[in-house]
N, C-alpha and C positions, 0 to 999 in steps of 0.2 A: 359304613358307619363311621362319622368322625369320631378324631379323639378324644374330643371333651363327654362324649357318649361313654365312649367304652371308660375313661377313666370315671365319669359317675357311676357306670353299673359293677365297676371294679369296689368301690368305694362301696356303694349299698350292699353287695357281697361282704366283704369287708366288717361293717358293723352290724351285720344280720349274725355273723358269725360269736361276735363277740359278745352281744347283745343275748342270745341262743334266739334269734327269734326267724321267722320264714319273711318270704318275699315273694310280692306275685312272679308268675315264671316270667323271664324275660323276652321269650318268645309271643309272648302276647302282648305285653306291652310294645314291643320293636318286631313290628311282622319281617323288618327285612335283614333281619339277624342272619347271618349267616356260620357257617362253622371256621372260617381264617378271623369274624370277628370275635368270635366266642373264645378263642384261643389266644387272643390279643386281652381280652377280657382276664382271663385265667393268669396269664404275664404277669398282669398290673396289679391284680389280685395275690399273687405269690409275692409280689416287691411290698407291698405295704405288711404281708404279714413279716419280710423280711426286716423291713425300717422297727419292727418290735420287736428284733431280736432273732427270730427263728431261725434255723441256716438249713437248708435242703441234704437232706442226706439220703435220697433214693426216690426212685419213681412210681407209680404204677401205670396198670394197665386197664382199664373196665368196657363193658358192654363187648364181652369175649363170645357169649354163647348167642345164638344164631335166634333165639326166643327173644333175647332183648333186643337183639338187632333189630328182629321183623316187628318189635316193639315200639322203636324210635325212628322207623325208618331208614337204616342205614346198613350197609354191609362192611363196613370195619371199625375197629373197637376205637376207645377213645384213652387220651391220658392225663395226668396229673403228676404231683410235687407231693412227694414227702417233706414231711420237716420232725427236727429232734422235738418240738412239743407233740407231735402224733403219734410218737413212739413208748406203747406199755410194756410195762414187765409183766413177761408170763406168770400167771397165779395172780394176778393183780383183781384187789376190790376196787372196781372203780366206777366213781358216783356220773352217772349218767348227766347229773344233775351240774355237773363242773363245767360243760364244755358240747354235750351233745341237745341234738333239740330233736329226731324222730327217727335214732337210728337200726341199720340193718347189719346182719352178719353173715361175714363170706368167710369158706374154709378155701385158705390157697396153700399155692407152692410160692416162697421167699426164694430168690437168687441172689447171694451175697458175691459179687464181683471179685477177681483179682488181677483182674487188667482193665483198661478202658476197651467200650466200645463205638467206632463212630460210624455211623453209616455216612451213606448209603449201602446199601450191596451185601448187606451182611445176613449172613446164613444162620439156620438154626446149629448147627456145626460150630460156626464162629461164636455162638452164645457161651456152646457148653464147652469151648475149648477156653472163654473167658473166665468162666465159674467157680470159683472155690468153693462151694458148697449150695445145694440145695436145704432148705428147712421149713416146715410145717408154719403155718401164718390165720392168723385173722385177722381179715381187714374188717375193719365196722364203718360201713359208708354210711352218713349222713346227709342230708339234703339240706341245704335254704332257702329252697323253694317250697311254695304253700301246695302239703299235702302230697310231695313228691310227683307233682304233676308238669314231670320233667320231658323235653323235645331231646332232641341229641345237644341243640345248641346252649340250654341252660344245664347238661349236667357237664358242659366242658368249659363253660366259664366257671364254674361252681367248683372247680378244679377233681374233676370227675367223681362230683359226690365223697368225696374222700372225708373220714372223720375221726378215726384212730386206725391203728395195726398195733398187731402182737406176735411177736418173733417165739416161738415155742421154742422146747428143749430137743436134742439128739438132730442128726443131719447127715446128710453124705454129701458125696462125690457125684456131680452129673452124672455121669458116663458110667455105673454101678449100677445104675437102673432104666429102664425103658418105662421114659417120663412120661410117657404116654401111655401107660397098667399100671401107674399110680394108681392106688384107690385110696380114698377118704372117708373115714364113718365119722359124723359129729351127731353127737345128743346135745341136748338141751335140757334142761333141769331134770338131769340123771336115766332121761329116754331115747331111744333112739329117734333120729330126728332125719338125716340125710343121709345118702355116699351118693360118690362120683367117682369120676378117671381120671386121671391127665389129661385125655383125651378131647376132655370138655373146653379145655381155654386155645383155641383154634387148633387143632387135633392134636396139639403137641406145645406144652408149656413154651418150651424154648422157642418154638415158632411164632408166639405170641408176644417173647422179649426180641426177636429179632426185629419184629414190624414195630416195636416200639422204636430198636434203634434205628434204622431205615427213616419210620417218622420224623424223630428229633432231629436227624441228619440236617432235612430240611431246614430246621430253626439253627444249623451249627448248631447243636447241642449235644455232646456226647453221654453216653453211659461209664460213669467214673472208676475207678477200682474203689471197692469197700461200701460203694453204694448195696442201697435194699434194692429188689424191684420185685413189684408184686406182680404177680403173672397173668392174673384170673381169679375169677371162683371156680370150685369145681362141683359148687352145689347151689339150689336158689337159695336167693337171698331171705333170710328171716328175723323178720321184725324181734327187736331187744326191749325190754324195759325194764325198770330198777326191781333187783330181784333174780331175776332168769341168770342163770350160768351157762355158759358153754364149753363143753370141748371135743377136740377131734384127733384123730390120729391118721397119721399118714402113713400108712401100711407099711412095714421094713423100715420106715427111717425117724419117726417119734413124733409125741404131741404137743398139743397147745389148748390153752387153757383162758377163760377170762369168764369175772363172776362182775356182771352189774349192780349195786348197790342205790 
C-alpha cells in the first residue's frame, strides 16, 4: 500500500472520529490491506490526533482471548495509543454523546510502569519486575467502522478500537498476587453481569504486556516509566449506551466505576 493510501485512510479515521461517525471497513474497500499496512495506518492516525494536542501516555493491548482471535483470524493480539483526552476519572458521568459513536466495555488489569521497558526478549518476569502497581480498569473500545464489522487489519488501523479507559480506585504490587487467580465480577445497571481471571489475557496479564513490549521493540518503541498499559479484557465485551452504569471489582485489590449519561 502506498503512502498517499495509508495517509488518506489515516485521515478518514481521523475525522470519522471527530465527526462520531462510521466508515466502511477498510478491508473491503483495499482487499490488499495488510497488518504492517494497517499499523503504518494507526502511526499516521496517532500523529494527527497528536498535531491537536493529545500526547500518549500509555498503550494497550486488544484481541487477547482466543474467541476473538478465531474471530479475526489471527493468533496474536493486537495494539494501540493511549492519549491524555482518553483518560476518565473514576465515578465519572460521562455523555456517550461527547466523543463515542457505538461503544463496548472491557473489565481489565491497568500496569502503571516504574521503569522503561524495551524489547525485544522481554519476559513476563521483566514486566512485573518493571511494575509499580497493578489497578482495576475499563477500557470502553469504540469502533469507526460501519457496524463493527471489523477484520484484524481495520481494528489495528483504527488504533485497536480504543475509545476511553478508567483507572479505578485501590491497587497493589505485581508480585502480591498470582495475576493469573485474578478474578473480576462487573455488573451493569446494578446486576451481575460478567467475571473472569487473569488467566484470560494470554494466560497471564504480564505475558500479554510482555508481547506488547517485544512488539514495539520492532517499531523502536519502548514501554515508558509512568506509562498506563492496558493488558486485556478479562470478560466479553458489552455493549454501552447513555444511561447504563458499570462497575467491577478486582478481587483483593479494588474497583472501578463509570456511569454513561
Amino acid at each position: 500500500m502506498n503512502l498517499n493510501t495509508i495517509n488518506e485512510l489515516a485521515s478518514d479515521l481521523f475525522f470519522a472520529l471527530k465527526n462520531q461517525e462510521t466508515i466502511q471497513p477498510l478491508s473491503d474497500k483495499y482487499k490488499e490491506i495488510d497488518i504492517n499496512d494497517a499499523y503504518q495506518i494507526s502511526r499516521k492516525f496517532l500523529s494527527l490526533r497528536e498535531d491537536q494536542g493529545e500526547r500518549v501516555i500509555g498503550k494497550k493491548i486488544g484481541v487477547t482471548s482466543p474467541v476473538v482471535q478465531e474471530m479475526l483470524g489471527v493468533n496474536q493480539p493486537d495494539f494501540g495509543f493511549l492519549t491524555d483526552d482518553m483518560h476518565v476519572k473514576n465515578k465519572s458521568n460521562f455523555s456517550i454523546e461527547s466523543s463515542l459513536i457505538q461503544p463496548r466495555a472491557e473489565a481489565e488489569i491497568a500496569f502503571i510502569l516504574k521503569e522503561d521497558i524495551q524489547g525485544p526478549g522481554k519476559t513476563k518476569e521483566d514486566v512485573i519486575s518493571a511494575t509499580e502497581k497493578i489497578v482495576p480498569c475499563f477500557e470502553i473500545v469504540d469502533s469507526r467502522i460501519d457496524d463493527w464489522k471489523i477484520k484484524i487489519q481495520d481494528t489495528i488501523a483504527d488504533n485497536a478500537s480504543c475509545g476511553i479507559f478508567v483507572l479505578g480506585e485501590g491497587s497493589s504490587s505485581p508480585d502480591k498476587f498470582q495475576m493469573d487467580e485474578l478474578k473480576v465480577i462487573v455488573h451493569k445497571n446494578g446486576e451481575f453481569l460478567s467475571s473472569g481471571l487473569g488467566s484470560a489475557v494470554q494466560g497471564h496479564p504480564a505475558e500479554a504486556v510482555a508481547w506488547l513490549a517485544n512488539t514495539l521493540g520492532k517499531y523502536d518503541i519502548p514501554l515508558l516509566k509512568g506509562e498506563f498499559i492496558l493488558s486485556g479484557s478479562l470478560v466479553p465485551l458489552e455493549p454501552a449506551i447513555a444511561g447504563d452504569s458499570f462497575s467491577m471489582e478486582l478481587k483483593g485489590i479494588g474497583t472501578c466505576e463509570i456511569n454513561f449519561i
